[in-house]
FIVOLUM-735553 format. One record per residue (C-alpha): residue in three letters; x, y, z. Coordinates in steps of 0.5 Angstrom, whole numbers. Example, Ala and Ser with C-alpha at 12.3 -4.5 7.8 and 13.67 -1.06 7.14 Angstrom:
! residues 2
resn  X  Y  Z
ALA  25  -9  16 .
SER  27  -2  14 .
//
This chain:
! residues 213
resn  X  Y  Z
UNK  -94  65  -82 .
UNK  -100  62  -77 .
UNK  -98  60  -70 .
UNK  -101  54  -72 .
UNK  -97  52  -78 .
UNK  -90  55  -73 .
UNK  -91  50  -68 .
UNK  -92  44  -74 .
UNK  -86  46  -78 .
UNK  -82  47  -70 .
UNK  -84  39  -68 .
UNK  -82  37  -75 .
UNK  -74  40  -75 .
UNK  -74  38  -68 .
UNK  -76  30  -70 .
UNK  -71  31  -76 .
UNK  -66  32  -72 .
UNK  -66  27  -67 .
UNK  -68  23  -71 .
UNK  -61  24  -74 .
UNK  -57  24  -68 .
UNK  -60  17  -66 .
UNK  -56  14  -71 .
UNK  -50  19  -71 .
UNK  -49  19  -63 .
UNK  -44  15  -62 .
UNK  -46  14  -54 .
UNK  -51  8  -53 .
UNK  -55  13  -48 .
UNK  -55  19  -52 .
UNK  -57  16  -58 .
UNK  -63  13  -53 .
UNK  -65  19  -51 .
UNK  -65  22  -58 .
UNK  -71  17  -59 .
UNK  -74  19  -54 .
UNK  -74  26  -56 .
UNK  -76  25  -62 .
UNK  -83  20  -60 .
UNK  -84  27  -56 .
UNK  -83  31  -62 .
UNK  -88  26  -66 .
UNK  -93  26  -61 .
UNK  -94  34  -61 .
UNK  -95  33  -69 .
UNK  -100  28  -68 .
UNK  -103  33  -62 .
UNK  -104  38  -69 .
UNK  -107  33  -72 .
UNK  -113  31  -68 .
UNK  -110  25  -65 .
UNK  -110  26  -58 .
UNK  -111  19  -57 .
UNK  -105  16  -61 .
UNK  -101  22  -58 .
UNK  -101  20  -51 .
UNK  -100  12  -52 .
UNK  -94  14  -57 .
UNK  -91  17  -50 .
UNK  -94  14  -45 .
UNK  -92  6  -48 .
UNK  -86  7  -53 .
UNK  -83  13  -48 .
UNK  -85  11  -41 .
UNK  -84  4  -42 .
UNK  -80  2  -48 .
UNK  -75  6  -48 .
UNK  -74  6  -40 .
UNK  -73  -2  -42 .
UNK  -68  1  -47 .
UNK  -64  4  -42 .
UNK  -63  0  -38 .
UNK  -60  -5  -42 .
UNK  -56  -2  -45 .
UNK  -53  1  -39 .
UNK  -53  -7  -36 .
UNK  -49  -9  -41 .
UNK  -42  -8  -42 .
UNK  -42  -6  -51 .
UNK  -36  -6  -54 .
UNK  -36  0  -59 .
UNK  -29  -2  -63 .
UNK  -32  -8  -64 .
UNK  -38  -6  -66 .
UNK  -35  -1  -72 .
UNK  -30  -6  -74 .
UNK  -32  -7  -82 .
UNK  -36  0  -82 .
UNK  -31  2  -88 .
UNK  -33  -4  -92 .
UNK  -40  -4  -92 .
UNK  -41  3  -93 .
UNK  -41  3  -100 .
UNK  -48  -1  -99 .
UNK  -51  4  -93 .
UNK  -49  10  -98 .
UNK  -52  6  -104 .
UNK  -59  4  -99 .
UNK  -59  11  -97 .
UNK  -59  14  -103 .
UNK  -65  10  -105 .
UNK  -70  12  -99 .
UNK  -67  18  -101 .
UNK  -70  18  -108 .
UNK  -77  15  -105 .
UNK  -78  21  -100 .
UNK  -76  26  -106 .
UNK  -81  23  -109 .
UNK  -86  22  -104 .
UNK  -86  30  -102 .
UNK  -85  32  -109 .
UNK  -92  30  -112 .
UNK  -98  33  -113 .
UNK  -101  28  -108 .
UNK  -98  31  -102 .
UNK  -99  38  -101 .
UNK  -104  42  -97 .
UNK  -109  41  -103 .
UNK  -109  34  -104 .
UNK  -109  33  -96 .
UNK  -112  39  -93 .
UNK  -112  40  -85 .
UNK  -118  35  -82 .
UNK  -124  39  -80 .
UNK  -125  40  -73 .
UNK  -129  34  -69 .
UNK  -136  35  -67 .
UNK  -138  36  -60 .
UNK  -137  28  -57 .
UNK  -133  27  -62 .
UNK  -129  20  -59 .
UNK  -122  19  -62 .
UNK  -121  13  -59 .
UNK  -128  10  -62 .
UNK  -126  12  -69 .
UNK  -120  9  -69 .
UNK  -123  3  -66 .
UNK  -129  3  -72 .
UNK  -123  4  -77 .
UNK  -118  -2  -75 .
UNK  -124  -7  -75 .
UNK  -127  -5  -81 .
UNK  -123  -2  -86 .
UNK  -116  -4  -84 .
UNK  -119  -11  -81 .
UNK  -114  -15  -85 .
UNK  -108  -11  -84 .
UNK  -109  -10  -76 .
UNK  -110  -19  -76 .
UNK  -103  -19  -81 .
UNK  -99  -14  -76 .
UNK  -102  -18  -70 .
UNK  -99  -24  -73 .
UNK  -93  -22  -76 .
UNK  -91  -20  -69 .
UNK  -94  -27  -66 .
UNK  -88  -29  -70 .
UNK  -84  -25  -67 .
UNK  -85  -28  -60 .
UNK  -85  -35  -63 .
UNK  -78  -34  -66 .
UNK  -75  -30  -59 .
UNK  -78  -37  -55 .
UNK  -75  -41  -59 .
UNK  -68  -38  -60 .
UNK  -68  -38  -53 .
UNK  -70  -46  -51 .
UNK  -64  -48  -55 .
UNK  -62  -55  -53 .
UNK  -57  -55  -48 .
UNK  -55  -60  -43 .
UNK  -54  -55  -37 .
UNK  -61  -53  -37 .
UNK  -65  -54  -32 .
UNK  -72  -57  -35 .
UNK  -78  -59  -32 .
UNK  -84  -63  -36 .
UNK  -90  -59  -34 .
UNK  -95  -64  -34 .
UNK  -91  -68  -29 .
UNK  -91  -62  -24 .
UNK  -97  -61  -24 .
UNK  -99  -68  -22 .
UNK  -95  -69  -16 .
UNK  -97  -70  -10 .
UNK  -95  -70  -3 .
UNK  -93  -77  -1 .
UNK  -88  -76  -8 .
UNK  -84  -71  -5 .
UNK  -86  -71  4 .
UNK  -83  -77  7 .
UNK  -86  -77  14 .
UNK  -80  -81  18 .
UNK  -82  -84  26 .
UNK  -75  -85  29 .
UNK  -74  -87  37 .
UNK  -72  -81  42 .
UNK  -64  -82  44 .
UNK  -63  -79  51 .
UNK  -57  -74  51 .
UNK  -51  -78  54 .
UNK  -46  -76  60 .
UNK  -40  -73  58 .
UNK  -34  -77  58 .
UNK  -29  -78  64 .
UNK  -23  -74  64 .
UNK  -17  -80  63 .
UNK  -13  -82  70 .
UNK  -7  -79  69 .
UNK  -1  -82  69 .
UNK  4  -84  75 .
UNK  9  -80  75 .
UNK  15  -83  75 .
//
């Protein structure tokens, strides 16, 4: 076996696994740094691949800042995990039944005749000044253009909808009309007052005291 082909198969098994563990670990965090295990694993695969530049952003976007904001909620927020498994027996016929499907696919994916070292030989070695960064660029504006703007808006949406959900209606929230705020001027909030200058008073005398009897 080539080195090559040893690394390959190494960065595959390693992904796999953690991918696996993500969703069996039964700590928050553990299964987080899981999926970090397995984004670094998937970047050494693109690296194989003459993708240097979807390598690196994969680590430094989804590992280095995503993944970071992953851990630190979930390790703000108290979660309750008996709650969370509460009504795992009575969906899991549905997961086993959906498991088995994506199952079959990937069987069937893998077992064609199209997906094979034939079919999909290694891609050739680049070219001096070669620039993956500008390749992937022409391709994304050129032949997947229209793929490229429905993600973008399939993600607006998604911005849309977290907005949304969190400007609900409520009376104890704090809101101001922007137009209104931007128009305000100095005399609507700073009210000069002239008031006359009170001098300090004496203290009082102390009470006589009483005759004594």
């Amino acid at each position: 076996m080539e080195f090559k082909s040893f690394v390959f198969f190494l960065f595959a098994t390693i992904t796999v696994l953690a991918a696996l563990r993500v969703i069996t670990s039964r700590n928050p965090v553990h299964a987080a740094l899981y999926l970090v295990l397995t984004f670094v694993s998937a970047a050494g695969i693109w690296m194989l691949l003459h993708a240097e530049f979807l390598a690196i952003v994969l680590v430094m976007v989804y590992v280095g800042a995503v993944m970071v904001l992953f851990l630190f909620v979930v390790m703000m927020l108290d979660i309750n995990l008996d709650r969370l498994r509460e009504g795992f027996w009575s969906i899991l016929p549905l997961g086993l039944l959906v498991g088995l499907v994506m199952l079959v696919e990937m069987g069937l994916v893998l077992g064609g005749s199209y997906f094979g070292l034939d079919a999909m030989p290694e891609p050739p070695a680049p070219e001096p000044g070669f620039s993956n960064t500008r390749e992937l660029g022409r391709l994304l504006y050129t032949e997947y253009v229209y793929p490229f703007e429905l993600a973008s808006i399939v993600l607006l949406l998604a911005m849309i909808a977290a907005v949304a959900l969190t400007l609900r209606q409520r009376r104890t929230t704090k809101y101001v009309n922007p137009s209104e705020q931007v128009a305000v001027k100095r005399s609507d909030r700073v009210r000069i007052v002239s008031m006359p200058v009170e001098k300090e008073q004496p203290p009082a005398e102390a009470a006589p005291a009483e005759n004594e009897k």
